[in-house]
PyMOL Python script that loads the backbone (N, CA, C, O; Angstrom):
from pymol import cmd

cmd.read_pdbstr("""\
ATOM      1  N   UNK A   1      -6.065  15.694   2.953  1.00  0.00           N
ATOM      2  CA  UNK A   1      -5.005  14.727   3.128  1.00  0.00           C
ATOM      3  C   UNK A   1      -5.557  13.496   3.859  1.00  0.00           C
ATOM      4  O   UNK A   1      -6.197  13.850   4.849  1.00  0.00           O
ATOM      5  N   UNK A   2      -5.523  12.314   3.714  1.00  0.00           N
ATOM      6  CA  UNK A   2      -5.570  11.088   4.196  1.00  0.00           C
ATOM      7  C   UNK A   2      -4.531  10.352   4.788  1.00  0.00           C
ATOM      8  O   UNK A   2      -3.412   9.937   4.487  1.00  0.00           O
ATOM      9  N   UNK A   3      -5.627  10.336   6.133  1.00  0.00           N
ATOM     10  CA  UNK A   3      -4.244   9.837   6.981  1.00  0.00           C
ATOM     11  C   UNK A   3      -3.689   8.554   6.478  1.00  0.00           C
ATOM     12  O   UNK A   3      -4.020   7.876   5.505  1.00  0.00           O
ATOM     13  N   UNK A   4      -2.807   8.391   7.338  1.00  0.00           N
ATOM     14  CA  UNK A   4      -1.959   6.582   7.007  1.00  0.00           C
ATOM     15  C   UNK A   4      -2.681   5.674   7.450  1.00  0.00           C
ATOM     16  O   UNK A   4      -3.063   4.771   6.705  1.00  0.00           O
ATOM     17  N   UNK A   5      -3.039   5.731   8.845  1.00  0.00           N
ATOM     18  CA  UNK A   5      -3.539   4.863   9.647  1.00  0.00           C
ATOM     19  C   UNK A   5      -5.075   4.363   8.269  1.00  0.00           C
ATOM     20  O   UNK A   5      -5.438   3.195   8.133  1.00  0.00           O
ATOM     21  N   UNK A   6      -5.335   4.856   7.930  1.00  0.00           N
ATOM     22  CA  UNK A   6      -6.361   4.477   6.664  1.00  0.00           C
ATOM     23  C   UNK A   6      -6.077   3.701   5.641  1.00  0.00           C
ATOM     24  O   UNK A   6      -6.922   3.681   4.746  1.00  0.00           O
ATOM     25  N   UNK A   7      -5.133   3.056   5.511  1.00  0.00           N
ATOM     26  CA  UNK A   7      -4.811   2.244   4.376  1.00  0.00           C
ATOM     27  C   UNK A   7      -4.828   0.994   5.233  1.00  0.00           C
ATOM     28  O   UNK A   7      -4.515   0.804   6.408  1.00  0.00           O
ATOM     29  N   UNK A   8      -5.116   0.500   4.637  1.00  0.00           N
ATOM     30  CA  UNK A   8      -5.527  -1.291   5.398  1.00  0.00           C
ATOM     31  C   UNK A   8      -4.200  -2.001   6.126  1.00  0.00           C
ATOM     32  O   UNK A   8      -4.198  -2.727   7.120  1.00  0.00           O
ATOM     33  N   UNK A   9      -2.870  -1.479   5.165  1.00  0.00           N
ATOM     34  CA  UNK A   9      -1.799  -2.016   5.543  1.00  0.00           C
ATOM     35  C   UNK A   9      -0.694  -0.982   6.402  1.00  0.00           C
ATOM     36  O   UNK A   9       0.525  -1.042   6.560  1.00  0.00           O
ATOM     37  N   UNK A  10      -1.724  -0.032   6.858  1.00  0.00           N
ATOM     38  CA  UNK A  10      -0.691   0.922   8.071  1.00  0.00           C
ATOM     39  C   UNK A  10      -1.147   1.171   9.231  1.00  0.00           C
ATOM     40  O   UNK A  10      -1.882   2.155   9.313  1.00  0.00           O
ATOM     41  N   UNK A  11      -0.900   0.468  10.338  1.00  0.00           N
ATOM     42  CA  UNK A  11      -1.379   0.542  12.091  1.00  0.00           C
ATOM     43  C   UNK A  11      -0.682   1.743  12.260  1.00  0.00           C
ATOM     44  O   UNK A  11      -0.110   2.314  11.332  1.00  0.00           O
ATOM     45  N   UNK A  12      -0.706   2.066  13.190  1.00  0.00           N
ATOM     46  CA  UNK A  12      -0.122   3.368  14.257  1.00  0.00           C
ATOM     47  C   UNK A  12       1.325   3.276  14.523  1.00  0.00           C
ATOM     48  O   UNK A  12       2.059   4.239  14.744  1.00  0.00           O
ATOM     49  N   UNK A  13       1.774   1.671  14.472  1.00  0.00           N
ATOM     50  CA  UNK A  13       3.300   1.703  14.937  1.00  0.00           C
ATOM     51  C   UNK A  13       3.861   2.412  13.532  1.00  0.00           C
ATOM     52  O   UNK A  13       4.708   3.305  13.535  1.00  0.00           O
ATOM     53  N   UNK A  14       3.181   1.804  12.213  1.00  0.00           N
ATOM     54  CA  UNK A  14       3.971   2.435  10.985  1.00  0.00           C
ATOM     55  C   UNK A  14       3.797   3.876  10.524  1.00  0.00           C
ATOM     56  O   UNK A  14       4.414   4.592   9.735  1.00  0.00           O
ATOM     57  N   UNK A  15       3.145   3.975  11.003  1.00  0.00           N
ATOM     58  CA  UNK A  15       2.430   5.342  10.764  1.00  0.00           C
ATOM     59  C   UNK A  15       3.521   6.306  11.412  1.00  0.00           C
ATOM     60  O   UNK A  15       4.154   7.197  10.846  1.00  0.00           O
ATOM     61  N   UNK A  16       3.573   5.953  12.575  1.00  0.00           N
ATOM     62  CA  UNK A  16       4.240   6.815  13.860  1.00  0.00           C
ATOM     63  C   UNK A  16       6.248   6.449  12.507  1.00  0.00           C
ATOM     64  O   UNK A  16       6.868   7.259  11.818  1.00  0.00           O
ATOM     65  N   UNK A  17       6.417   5.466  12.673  1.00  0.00           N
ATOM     66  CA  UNK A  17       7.801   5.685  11.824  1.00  0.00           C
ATOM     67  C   UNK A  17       7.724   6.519  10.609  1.00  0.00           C
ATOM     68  O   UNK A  17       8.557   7.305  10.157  1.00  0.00           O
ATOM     69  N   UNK A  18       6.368   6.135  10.103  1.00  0.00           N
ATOM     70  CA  UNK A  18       6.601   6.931   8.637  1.00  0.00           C
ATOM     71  C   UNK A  18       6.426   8.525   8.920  1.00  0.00           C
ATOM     72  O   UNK A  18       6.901   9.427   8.230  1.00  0.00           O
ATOM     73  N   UNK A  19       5.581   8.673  10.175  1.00  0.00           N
ATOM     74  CA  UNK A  19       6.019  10.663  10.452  1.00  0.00           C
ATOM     75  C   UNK A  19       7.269  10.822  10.751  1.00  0.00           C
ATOM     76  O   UNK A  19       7.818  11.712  10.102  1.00  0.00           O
ATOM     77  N   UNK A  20       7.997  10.202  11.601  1.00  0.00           N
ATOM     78  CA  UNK A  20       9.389  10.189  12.109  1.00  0.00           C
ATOM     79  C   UNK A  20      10.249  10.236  10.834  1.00  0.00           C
ATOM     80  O   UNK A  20      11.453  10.158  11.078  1.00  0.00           O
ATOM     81  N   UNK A  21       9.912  10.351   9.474  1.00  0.00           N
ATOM     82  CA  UNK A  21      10.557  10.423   8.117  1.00  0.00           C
ATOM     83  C   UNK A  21      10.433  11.131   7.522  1.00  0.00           C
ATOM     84  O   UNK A  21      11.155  11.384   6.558  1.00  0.00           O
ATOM     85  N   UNK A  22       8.990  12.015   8.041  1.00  0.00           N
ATOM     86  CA  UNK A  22       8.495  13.191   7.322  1.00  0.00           C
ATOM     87  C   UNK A  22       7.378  12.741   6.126  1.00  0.00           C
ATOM     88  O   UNK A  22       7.218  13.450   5.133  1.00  0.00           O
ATOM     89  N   UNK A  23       6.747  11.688   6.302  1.00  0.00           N
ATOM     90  CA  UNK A  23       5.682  11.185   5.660  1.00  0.00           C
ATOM     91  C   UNK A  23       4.608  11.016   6.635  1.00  0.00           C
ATOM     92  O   UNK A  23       4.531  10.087   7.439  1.00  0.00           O
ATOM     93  N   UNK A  24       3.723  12.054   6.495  1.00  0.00           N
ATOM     94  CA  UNK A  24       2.128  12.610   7.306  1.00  0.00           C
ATOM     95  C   UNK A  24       1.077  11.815   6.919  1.00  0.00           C
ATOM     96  O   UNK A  24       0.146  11.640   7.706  1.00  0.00           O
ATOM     97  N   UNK A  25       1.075  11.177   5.553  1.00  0.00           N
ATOM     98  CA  UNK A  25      -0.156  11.165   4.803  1.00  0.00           C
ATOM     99  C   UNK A  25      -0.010  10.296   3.440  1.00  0.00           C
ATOM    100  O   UNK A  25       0.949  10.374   2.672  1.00  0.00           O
ATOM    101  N   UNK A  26      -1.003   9.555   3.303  1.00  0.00           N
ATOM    102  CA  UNK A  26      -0.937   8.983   2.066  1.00  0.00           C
ATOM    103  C   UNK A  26      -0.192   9.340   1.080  1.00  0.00           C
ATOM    104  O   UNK A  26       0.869   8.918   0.621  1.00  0.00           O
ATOM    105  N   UNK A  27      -0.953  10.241   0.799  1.00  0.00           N
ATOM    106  CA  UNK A  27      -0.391  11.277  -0.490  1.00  0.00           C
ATOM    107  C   UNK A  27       1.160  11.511  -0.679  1.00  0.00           C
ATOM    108  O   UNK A  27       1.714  11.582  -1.776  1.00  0.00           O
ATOM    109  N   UNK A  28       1.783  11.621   0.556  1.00  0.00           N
ATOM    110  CA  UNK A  28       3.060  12.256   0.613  1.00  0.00           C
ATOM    111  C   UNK A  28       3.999  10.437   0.152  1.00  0.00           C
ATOM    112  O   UNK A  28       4.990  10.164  -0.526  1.00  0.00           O
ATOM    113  N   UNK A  29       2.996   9.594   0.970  1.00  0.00           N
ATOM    114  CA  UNK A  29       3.780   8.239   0.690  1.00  0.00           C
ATOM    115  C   UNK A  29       3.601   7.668  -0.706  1.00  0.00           C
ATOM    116  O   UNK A  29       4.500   6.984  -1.194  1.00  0.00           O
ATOM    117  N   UNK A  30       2.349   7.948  -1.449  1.00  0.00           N
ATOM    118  CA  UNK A  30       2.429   7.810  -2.403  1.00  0.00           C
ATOM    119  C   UNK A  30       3.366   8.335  -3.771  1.00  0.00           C
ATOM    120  O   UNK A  30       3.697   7.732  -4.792  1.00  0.00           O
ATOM    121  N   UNK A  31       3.593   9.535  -3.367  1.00  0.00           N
ATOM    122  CA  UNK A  31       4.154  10.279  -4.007  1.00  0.00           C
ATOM    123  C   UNK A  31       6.152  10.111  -3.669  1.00  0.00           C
ATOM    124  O   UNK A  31       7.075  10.133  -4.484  1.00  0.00           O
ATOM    125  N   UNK A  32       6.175   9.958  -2.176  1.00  0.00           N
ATOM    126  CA  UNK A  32       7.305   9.140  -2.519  1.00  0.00           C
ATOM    127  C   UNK A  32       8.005   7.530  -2.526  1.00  0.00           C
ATOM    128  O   UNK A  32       9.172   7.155  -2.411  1.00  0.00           O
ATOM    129  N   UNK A  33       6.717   6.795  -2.718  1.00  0.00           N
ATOM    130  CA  UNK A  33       6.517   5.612  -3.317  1.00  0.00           C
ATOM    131  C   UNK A  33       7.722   4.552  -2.230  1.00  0.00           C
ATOM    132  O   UNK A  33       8.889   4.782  -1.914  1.00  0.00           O
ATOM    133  N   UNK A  34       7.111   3.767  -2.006  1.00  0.00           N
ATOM    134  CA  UNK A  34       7.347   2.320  -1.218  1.00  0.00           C
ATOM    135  C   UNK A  34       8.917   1.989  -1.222  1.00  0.00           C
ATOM    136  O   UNK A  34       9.350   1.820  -0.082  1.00  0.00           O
ATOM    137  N   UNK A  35       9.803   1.868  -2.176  1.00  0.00           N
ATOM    138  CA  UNK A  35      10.869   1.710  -1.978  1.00  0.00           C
ATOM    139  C   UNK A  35      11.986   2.812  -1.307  1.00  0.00           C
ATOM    140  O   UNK A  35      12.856   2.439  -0.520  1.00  0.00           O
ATOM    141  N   UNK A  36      11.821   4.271  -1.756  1.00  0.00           N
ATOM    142  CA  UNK A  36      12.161   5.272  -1.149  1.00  0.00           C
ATOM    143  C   UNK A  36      11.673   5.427   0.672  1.00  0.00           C
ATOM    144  O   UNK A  36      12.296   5.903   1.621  1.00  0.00           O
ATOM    145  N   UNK A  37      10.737   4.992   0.613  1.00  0.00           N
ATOM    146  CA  UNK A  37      10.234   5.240   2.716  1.00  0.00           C
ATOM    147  C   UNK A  37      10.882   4.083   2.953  1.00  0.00           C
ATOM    148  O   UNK A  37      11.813   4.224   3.746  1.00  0.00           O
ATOM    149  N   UNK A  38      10.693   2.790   2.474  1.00  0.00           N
ATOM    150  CA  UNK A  38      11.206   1.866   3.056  1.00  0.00           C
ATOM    151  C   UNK A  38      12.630   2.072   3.327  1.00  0.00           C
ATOM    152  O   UNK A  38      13.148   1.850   4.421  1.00  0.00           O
ATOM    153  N   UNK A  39      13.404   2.620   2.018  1.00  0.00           N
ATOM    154  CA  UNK A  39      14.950   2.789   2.368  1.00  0.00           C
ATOM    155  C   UNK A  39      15.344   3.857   3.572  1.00  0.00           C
ATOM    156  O   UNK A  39      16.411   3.865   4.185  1.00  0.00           O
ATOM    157  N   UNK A  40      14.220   4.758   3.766  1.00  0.00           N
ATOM    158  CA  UNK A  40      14.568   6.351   4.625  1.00  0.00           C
ATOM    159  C   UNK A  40      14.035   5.221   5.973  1.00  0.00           C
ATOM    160  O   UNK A  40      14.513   5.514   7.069  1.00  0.00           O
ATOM    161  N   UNK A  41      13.509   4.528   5.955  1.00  0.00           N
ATOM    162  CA  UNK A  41      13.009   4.149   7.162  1.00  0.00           C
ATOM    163  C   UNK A  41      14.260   3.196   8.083  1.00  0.00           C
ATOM    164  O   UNK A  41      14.461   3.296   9.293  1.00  0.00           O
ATOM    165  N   UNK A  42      15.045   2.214   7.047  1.00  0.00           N
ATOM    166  CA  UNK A  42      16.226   1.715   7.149  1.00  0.00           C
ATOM    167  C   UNK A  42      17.091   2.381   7.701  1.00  0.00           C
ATOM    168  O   UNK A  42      17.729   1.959   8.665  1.00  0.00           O
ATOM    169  N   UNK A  43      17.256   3.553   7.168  1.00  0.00           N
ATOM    170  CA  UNK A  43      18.451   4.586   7.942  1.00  0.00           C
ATOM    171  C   UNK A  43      18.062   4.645   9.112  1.00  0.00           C
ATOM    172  O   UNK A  43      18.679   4.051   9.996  1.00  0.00           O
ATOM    173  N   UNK A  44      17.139   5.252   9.328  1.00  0.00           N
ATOM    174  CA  UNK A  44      16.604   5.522  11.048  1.00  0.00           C
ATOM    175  C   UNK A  44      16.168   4.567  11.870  1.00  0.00           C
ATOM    176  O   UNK A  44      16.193   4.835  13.071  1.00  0.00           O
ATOM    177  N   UNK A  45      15.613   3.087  11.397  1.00  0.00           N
ATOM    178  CA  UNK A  45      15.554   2.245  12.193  1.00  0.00           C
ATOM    179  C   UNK A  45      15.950   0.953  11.743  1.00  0.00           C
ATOM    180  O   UNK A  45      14.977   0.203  11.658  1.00  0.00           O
ATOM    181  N   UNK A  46      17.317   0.286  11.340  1.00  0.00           N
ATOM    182  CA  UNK A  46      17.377  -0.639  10.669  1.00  0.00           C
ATOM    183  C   UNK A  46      16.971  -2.056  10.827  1.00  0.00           C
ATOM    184  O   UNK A  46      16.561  -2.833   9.965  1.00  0.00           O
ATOM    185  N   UNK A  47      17.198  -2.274  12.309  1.00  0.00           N
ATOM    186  CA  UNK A  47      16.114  -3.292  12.665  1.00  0.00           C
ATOM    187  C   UNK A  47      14.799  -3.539  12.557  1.00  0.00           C
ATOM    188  O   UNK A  47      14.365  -4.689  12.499  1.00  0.00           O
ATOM    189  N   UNK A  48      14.049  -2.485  12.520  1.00  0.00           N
ATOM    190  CA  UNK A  48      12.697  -2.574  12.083  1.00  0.00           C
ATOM    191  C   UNK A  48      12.497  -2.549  10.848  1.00  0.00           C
ATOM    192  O   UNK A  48      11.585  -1.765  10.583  1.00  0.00           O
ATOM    193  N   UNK A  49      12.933  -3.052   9.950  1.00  0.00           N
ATOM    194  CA  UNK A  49      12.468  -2.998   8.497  1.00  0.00           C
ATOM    195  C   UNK A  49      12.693  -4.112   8.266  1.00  0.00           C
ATOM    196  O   UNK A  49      13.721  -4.723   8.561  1.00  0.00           O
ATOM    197  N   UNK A  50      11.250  -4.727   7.408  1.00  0.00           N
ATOM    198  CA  UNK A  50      11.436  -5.864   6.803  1.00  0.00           C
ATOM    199  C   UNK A  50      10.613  -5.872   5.858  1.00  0.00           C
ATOM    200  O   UNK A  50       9.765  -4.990   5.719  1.00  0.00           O
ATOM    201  N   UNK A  51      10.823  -7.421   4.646  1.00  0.00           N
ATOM    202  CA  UNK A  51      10.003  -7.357   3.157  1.00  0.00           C
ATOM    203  C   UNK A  51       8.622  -7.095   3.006  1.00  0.00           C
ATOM    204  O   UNK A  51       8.049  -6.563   2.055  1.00  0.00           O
ATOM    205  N   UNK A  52       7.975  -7.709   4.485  1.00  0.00           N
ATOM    206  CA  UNK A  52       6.892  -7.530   4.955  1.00  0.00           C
ATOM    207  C   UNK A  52       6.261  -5.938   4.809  1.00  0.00           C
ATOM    208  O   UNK A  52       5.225  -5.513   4.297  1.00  0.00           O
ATOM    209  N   UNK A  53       7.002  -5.507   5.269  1.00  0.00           N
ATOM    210  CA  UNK A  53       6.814  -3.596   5.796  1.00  0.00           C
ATOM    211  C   UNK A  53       6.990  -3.278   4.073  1.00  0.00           C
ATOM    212  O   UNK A  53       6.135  -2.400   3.947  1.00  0.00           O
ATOM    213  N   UNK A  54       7.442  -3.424   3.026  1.00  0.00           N
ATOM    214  CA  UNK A  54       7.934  -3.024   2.108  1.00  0.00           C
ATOM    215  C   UNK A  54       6.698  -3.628   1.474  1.00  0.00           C
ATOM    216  O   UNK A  54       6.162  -2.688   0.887  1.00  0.00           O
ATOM    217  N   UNK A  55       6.169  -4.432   1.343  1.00  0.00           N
ATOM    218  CA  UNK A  55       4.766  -4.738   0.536  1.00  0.00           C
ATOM    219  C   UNK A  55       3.570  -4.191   1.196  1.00  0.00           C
ATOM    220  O   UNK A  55       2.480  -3.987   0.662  1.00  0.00           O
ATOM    221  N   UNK A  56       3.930  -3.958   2.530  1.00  0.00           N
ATOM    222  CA  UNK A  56       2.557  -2.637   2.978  1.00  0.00           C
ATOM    223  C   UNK A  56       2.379  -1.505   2.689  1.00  0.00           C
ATOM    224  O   UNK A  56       1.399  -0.760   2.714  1.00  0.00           O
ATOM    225  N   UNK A  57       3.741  -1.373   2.311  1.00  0.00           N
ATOM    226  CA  UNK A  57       4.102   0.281   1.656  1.00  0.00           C
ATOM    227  C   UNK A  57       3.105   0.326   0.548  1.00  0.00           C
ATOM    228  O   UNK A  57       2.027   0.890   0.361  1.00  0.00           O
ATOM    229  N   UNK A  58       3.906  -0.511  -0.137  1.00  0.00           N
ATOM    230  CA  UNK A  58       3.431  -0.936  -1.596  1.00  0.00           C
ATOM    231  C   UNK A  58       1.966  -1.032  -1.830  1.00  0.00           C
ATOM    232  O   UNK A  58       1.378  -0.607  -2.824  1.00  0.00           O
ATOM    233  N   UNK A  59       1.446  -1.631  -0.817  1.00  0.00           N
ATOM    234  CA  UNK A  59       0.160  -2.151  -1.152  1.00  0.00           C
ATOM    235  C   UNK A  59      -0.380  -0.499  -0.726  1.00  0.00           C
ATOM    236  O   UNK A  59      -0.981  -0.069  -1.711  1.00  0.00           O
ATOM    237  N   UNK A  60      -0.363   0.663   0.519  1.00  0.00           N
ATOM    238  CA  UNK A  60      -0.531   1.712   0.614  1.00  0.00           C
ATOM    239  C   UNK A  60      -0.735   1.960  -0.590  1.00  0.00           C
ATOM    240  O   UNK A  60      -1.837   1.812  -1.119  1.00  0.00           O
ATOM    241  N   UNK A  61       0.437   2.424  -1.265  1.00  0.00           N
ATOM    242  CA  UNK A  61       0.652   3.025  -2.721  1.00  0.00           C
ATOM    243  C   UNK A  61      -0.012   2.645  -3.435  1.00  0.00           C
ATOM    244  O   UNK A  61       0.160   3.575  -4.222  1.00  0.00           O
ATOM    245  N   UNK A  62      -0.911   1.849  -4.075  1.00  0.00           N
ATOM    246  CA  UNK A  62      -1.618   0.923  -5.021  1.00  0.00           C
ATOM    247  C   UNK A  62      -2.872   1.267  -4.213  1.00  0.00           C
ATOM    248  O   UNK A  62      -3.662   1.845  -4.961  1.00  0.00           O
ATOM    249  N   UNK A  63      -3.246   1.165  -3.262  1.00  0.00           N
ATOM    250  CA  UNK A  63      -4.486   1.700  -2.445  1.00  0.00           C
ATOM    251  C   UNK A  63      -5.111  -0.071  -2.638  1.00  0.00           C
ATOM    252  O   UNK A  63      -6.067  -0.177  -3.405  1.00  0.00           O
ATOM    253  N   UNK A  64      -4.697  -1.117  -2.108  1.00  0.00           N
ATOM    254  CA  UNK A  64      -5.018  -2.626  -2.009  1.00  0.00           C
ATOM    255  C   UNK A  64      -3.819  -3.199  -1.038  1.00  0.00           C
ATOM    256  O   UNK A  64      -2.658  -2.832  -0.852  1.00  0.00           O
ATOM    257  N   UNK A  65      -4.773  -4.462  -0.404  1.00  0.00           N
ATOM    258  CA  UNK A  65      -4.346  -4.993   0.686  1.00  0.00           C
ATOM    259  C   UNK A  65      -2.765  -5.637  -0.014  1.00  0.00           C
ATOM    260  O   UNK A  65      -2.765  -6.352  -1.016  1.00  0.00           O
ATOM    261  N   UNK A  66      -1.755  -5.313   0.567  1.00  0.00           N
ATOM    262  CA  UNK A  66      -0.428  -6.266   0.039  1.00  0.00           C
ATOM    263  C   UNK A  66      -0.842  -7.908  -0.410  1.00  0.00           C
ATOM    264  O   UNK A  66      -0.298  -8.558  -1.303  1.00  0.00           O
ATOM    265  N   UNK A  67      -1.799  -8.290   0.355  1.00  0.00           N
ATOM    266  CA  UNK A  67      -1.476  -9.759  -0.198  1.00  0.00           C
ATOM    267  C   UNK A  67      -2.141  -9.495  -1.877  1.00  0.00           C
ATOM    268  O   UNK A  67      -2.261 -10.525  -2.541  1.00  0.00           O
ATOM    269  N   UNK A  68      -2.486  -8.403  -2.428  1.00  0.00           N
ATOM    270  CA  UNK A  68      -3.406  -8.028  -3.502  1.00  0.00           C
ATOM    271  C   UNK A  68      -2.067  -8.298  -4.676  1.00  0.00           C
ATOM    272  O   UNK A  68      -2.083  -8.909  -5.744  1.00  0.00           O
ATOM    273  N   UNK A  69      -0.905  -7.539  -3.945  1.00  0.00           N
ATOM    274  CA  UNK A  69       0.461  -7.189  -5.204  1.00  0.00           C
ATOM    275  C   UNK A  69       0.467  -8.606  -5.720  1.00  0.00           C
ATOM    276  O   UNK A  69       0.229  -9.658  -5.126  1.00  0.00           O
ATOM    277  N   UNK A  70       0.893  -8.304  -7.338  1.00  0.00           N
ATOM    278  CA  UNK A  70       0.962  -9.090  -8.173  1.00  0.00           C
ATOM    279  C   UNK A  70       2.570  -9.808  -7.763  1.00  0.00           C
ATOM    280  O   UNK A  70       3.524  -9.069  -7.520  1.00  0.00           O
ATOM    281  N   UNK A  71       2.684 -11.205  -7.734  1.00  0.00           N
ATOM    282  CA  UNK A  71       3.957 -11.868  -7.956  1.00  0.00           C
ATOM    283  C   UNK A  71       4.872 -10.925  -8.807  1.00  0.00           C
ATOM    284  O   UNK A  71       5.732 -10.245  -8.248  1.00  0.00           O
ATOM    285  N   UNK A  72       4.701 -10.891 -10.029  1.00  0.00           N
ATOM    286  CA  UNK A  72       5.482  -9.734 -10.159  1.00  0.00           C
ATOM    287  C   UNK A  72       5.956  -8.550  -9.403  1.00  0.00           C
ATOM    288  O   UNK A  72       7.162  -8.311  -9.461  1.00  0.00           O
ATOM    289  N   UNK A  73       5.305  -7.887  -8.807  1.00  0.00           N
ATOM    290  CA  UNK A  73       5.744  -6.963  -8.246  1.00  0.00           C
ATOM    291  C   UNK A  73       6.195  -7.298  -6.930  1.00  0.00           C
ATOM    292  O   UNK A  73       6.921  -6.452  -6.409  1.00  0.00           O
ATOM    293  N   UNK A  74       5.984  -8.150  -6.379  1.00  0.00           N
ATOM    294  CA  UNK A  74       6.499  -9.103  -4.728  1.00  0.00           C
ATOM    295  C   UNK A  74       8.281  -9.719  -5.093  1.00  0.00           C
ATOM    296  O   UNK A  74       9.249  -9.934  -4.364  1.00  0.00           O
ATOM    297  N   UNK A  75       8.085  -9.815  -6.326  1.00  0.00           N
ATOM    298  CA  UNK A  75       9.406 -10.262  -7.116  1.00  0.00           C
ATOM    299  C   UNK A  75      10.136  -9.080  -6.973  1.00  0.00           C
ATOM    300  O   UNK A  75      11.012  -9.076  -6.108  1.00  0.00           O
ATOM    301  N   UNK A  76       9.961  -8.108  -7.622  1.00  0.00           N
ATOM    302  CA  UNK A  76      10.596  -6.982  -7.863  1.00  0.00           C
ATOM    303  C   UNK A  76      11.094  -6.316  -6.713  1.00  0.00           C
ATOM    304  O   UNK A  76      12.262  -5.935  -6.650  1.00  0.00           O
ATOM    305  N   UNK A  77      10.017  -6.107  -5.522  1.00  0.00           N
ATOM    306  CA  UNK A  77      10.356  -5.834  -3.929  1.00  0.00           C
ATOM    307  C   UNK A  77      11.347  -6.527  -3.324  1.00  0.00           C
ATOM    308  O   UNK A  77      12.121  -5.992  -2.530  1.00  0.00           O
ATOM    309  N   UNK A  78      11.387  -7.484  -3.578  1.00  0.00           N
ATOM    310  CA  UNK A  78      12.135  -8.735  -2.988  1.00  0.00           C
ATOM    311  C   UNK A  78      13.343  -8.550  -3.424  1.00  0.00           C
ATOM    312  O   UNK A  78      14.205  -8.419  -2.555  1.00  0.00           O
ATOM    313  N   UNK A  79      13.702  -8.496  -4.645  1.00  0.00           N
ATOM    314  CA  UNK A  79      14.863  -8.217  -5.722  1.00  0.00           C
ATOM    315  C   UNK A  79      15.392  -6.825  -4.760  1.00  0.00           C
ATOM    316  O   UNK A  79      16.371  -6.967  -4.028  1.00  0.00           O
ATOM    317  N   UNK A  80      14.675  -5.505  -4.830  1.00  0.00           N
ATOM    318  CA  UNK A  80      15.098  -4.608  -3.828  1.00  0.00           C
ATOM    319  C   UNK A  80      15.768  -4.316  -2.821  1.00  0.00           C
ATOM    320  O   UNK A  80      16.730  -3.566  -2.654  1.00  0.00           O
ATOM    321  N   UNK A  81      14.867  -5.325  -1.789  1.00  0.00           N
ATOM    322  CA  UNK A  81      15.081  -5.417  -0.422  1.00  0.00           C
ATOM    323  C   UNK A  81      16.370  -5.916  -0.216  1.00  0.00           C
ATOM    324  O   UNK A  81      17.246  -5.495   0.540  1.00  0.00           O
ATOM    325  N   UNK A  82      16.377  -6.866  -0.983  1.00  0.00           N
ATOM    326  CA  UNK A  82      18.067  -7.746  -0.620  1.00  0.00           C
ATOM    327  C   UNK A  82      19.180  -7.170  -1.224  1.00  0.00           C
ATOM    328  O   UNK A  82      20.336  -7.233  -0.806  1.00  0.00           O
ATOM    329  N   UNK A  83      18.721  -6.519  -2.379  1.00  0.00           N
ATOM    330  CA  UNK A  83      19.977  -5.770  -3.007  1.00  0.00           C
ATOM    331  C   UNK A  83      20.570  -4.317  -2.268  1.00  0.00           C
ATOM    332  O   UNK A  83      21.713  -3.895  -2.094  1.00  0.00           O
ATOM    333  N   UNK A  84      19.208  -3.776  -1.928  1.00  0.00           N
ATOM    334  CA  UNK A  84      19.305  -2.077  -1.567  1.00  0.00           C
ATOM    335  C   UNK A  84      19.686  -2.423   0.534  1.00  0.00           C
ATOM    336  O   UNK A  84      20.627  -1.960   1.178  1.00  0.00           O
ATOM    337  N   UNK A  85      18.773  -3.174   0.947  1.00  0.00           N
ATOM    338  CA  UNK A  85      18.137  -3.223   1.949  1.00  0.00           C
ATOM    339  C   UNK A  85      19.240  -4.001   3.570  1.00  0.00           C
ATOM    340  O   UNK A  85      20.024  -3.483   4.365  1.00  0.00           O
ATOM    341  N   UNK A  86      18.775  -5.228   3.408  1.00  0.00           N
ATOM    342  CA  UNK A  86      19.765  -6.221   3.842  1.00  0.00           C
ATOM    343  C   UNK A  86      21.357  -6.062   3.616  1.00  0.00           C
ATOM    344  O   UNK A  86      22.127  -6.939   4.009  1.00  0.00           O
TER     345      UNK A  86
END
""", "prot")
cmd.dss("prot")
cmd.show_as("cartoon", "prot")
cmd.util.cbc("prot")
cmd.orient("prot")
């Protein structure tokens, strides 16, 4: 298993929320993919979530730095965030 703190776009503060969700490990975040943690993360801390945090996910998931995500897909997050999120 690979930790979080290993993806370019997860420090210790996110890391530490994403265990607090029951996401240990890459794998587990990958598998339940960027928009799902971001939304579980909302419930439990709604102030701390932002579009920002949602393209680190993302970029996690893809295994590349967020500024890497394609406009398209920064579109699509964005579209998300404000609909599901905000």
């Amino acid at each position: 298993m690979t930790p979080l703190i290993e993806s370019p776009n997860i420090g210790k503060t996110l890391a530490g929320k994403l265990e607090e969700i029951g996401i240990n490990n890459l794998e587990e975040l990958k598998k339940t993919g960027s928009k799902e943690a971001v939304t579980k993360l909302a419930v439990k801390d709604w102030n701390g979530v932002c579009l920002l945090m949602l393209y680190a996910l993302e970029g996690a998931v893809q295994d590349i730095r967020w500024h890497g995500l394609s406009q398209d897909r920064k579109d699509e997050l964005q579209a998300f965030y404000r609909s599901e999120i905000l």
